[in-house]
C-alpha positions as CSV (number, residue, x, y, z in Angstrom):
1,X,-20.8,-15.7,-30.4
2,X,-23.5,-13.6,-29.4
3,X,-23.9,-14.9,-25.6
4,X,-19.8,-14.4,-25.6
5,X,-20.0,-10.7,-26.3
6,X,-23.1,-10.7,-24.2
7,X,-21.2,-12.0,-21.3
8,X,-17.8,-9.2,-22.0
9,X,-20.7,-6.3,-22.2
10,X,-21.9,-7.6,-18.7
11,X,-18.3,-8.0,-17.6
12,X,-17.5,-4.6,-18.5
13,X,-20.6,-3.1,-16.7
14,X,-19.5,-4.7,-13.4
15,X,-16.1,-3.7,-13.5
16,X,-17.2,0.2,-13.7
17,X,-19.8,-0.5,-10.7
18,X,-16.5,-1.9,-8.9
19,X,-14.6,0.7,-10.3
20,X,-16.8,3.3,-8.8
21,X,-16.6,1.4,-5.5
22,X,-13.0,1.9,-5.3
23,X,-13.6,6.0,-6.2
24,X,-16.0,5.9,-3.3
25,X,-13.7,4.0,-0.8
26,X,-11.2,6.2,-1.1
27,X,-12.3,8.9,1.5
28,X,-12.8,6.3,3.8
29,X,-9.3,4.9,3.4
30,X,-7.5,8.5,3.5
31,X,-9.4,8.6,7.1
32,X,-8.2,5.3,8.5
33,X,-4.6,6.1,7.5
34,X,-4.6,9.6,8.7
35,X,-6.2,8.2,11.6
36,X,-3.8,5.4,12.2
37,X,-0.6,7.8,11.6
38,X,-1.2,11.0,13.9
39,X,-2.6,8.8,16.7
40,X,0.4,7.1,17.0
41,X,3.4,9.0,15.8
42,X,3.3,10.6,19.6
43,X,2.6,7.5,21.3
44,X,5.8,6.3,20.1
45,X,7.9,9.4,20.8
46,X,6.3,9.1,23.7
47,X,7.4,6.0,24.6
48,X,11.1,6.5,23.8
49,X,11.3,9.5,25.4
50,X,10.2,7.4,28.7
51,X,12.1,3.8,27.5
52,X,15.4,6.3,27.1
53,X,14.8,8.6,30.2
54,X,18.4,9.4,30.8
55,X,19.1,10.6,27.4
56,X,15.9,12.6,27.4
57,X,17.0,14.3,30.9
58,X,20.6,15.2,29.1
59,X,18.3,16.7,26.5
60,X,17.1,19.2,28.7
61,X,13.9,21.2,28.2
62,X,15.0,23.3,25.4
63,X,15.9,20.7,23.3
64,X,12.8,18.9,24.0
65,X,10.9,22.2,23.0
66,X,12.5,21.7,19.7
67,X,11.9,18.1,19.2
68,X,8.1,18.4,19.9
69,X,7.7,21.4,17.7
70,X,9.0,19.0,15.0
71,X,6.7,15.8,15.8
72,X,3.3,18.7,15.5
73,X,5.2,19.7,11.9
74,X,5.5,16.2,10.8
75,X,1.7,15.4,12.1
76,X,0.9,18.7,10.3
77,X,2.0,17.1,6.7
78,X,0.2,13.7,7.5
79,X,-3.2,14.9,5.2
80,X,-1.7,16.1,2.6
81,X,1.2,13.4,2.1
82,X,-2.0,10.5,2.1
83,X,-3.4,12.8,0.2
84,X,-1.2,13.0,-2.8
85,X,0.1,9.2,-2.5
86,X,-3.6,8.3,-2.6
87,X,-3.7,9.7,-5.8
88,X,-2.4,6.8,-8.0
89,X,-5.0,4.3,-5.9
90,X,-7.7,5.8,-8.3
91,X,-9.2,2.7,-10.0
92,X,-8.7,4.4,-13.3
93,X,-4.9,4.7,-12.3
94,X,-5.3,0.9,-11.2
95,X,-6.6,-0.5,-14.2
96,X,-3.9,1.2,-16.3
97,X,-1.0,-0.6,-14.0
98,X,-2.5,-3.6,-14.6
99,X,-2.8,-3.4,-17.8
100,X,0.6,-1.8,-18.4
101,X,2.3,-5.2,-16.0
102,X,-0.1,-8.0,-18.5
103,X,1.6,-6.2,-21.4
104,X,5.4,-7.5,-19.7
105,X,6.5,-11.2,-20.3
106,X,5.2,-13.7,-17.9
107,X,7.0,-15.3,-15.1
108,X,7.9,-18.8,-15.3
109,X,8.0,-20.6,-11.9
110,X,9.2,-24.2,-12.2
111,X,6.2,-25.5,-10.0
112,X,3.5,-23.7,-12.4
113,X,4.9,-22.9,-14.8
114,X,4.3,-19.9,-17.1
115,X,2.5,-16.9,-15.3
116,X,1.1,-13.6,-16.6
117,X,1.7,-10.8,-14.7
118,X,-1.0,-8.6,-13.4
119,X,-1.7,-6.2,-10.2
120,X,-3.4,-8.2,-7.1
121,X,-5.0,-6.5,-4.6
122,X,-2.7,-8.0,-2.4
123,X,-0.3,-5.8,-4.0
124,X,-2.2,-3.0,-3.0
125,X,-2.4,-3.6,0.5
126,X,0.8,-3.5,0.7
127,X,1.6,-1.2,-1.1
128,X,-0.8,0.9,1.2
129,X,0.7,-0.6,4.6
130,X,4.6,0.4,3.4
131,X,3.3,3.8,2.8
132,X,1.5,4.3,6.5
133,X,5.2,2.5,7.9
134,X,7.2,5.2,5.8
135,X,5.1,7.7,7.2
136,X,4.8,6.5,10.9
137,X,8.7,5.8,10.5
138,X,9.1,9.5,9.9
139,X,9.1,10.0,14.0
140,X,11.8,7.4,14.1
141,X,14.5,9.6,12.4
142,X,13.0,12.8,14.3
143,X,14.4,10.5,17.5
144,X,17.4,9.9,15.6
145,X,18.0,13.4,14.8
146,X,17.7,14.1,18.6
147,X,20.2,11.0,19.4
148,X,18.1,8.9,20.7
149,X,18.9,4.9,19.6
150,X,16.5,4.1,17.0
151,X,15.7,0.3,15.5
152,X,19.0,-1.8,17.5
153,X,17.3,-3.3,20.3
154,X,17.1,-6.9,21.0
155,X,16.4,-9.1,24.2
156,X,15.5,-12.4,24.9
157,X,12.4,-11.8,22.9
158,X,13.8,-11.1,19.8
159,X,13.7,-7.6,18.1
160,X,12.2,-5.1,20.1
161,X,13.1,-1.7,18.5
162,X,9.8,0.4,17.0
163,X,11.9,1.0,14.1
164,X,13.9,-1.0,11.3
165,X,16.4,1.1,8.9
166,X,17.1,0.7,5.2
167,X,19.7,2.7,3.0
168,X,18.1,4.1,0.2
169,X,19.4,7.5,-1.9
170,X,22.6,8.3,0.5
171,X,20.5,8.4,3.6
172,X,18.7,5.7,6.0
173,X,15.4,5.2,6.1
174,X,12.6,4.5,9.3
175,X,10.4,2.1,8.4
176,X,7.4,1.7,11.8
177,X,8.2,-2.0,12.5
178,X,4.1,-1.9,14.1
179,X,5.8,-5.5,16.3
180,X,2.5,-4.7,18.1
181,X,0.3,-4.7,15.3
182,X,-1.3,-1.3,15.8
183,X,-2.2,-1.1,11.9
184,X,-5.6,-2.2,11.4
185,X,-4.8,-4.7,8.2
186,X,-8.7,-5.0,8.1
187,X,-10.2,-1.8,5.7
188,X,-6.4,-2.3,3.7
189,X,-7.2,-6.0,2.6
190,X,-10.6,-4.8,1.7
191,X,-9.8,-2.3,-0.2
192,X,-7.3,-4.4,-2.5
193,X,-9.7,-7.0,-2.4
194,X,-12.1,-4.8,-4.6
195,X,-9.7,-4.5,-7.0
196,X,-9.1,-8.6,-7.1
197,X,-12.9,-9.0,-8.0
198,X,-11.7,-6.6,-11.0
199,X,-8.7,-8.4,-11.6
200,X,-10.6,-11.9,-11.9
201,X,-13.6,-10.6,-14.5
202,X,-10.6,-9.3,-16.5
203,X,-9.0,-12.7,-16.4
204,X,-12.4,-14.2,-17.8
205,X,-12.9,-11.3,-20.4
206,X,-9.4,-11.8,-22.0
207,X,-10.6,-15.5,-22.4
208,X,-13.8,-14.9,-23.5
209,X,-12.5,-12.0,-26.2
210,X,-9.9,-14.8,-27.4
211,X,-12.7,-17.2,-27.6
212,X,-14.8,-14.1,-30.2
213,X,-12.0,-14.2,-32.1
214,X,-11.2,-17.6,-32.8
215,X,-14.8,-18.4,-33.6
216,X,-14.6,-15.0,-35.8
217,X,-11.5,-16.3,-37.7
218,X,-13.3,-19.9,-38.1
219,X,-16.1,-18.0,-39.2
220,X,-14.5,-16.1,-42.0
221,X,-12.4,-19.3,-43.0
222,X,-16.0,-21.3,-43.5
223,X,-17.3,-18.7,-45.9
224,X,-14.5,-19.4,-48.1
């Protein structure tokens, strides 16, 4: 029993040093995205002020004046929003979702059967991917607002359009469809993937503190 709790204590110790590794990615992370987001929230505008000349020359300079005032106000909030989102991507914050989803009933999937729920890191890439979309996305209802056509374009190709919408809370939504890939997946996955190493050594403490406590129970049971 000893080399068990031997094993959870050394379990333990390399989740904080991968805890702490998380902590310490964070500035790097809040860099790429803020990166990532005001380098091409122009581009795009840029791009569909060009693709949809016509409208843009209807627009006239004033209007245009206007527009780009609000792009440099929306680029102006980009630190802060990452900021404040990247504030529940704390490992401590992390640990305590995972913990809080193992606590709900498992899924049961007919080809595996029964499976506990927990937070993958895939999860958190994601989650972190949606949130640089929502953000980039912003630029495509400042279009919108301005009358340009935002996310209906198709051509032989396929869908074209920089932007898809969703309805959520009485209003739609611009989500960046990045068709082009100009996200850099890379430093997301990583990130996540920190948290999957944490995720696993949790897996193998839960069995190995089941294990303690069966051979605690049998224990007790034998000095009877």
């Amino acid at each position: 029993m000893e080399e068990l709790e031997l094993k959870v204590t050394n379990n333990n110790k390399e989740i904080k040093k991968l805890m702490e590794e998380i902590n310490n990615q964070l500035p790097t992370i809040k860099d790429f995205m803020q990166e990532v987001i005001e380098r091409n929230m122009p581009i795009i505008v840029t791009e569909e002020v060009k693709k949809q000349s016509n409208h843009t020359n209807d627009l006239g300079i004033e209007k245009l004046k206007e527009m780009k005032s609000s792009l440099n106000s929306i680029i102006q909030e980009v630190p802060n929003n990452i900021q404040n989102f990247l504030r529940g991507y704390k490992a401590e914050i992390l640990i305590e979702r995972d913990k809080e989803l193992r606590k709900q009933p498992s899924d049961y999937d007919p080809r595996y059967g029964s499976e506990t729920k927990f937070l993958s890191g895939y999860t958190i890439y994601t989650e972190l991917e949606d949130f640089m979309k929502q953000e980039i996305g912003k630029v495509g209802k400042l279009l919108a607002d301005f009358e340009y056509k935002v996310g209906h374009e198709w051509s032989n190709k396929g869908y074209t359009a920089n932007f898809e919408t969703q309805y959520s809370n009485d209003e739609f939504v611009y989500l960046f469809k990045d068709k082009n890939r100009v996200i850099d997946s890379v430093p997301l996955r990583e990130f996540g993937d920190i948290f999957t190493k944490i995720s696993k050594i949790i897996d193998d403490n839960i069995k190995l503190n089941k294990m303690i406590s069966e051979k605690k129970a049998e224990s007790l049971w034998d000095e009877i």
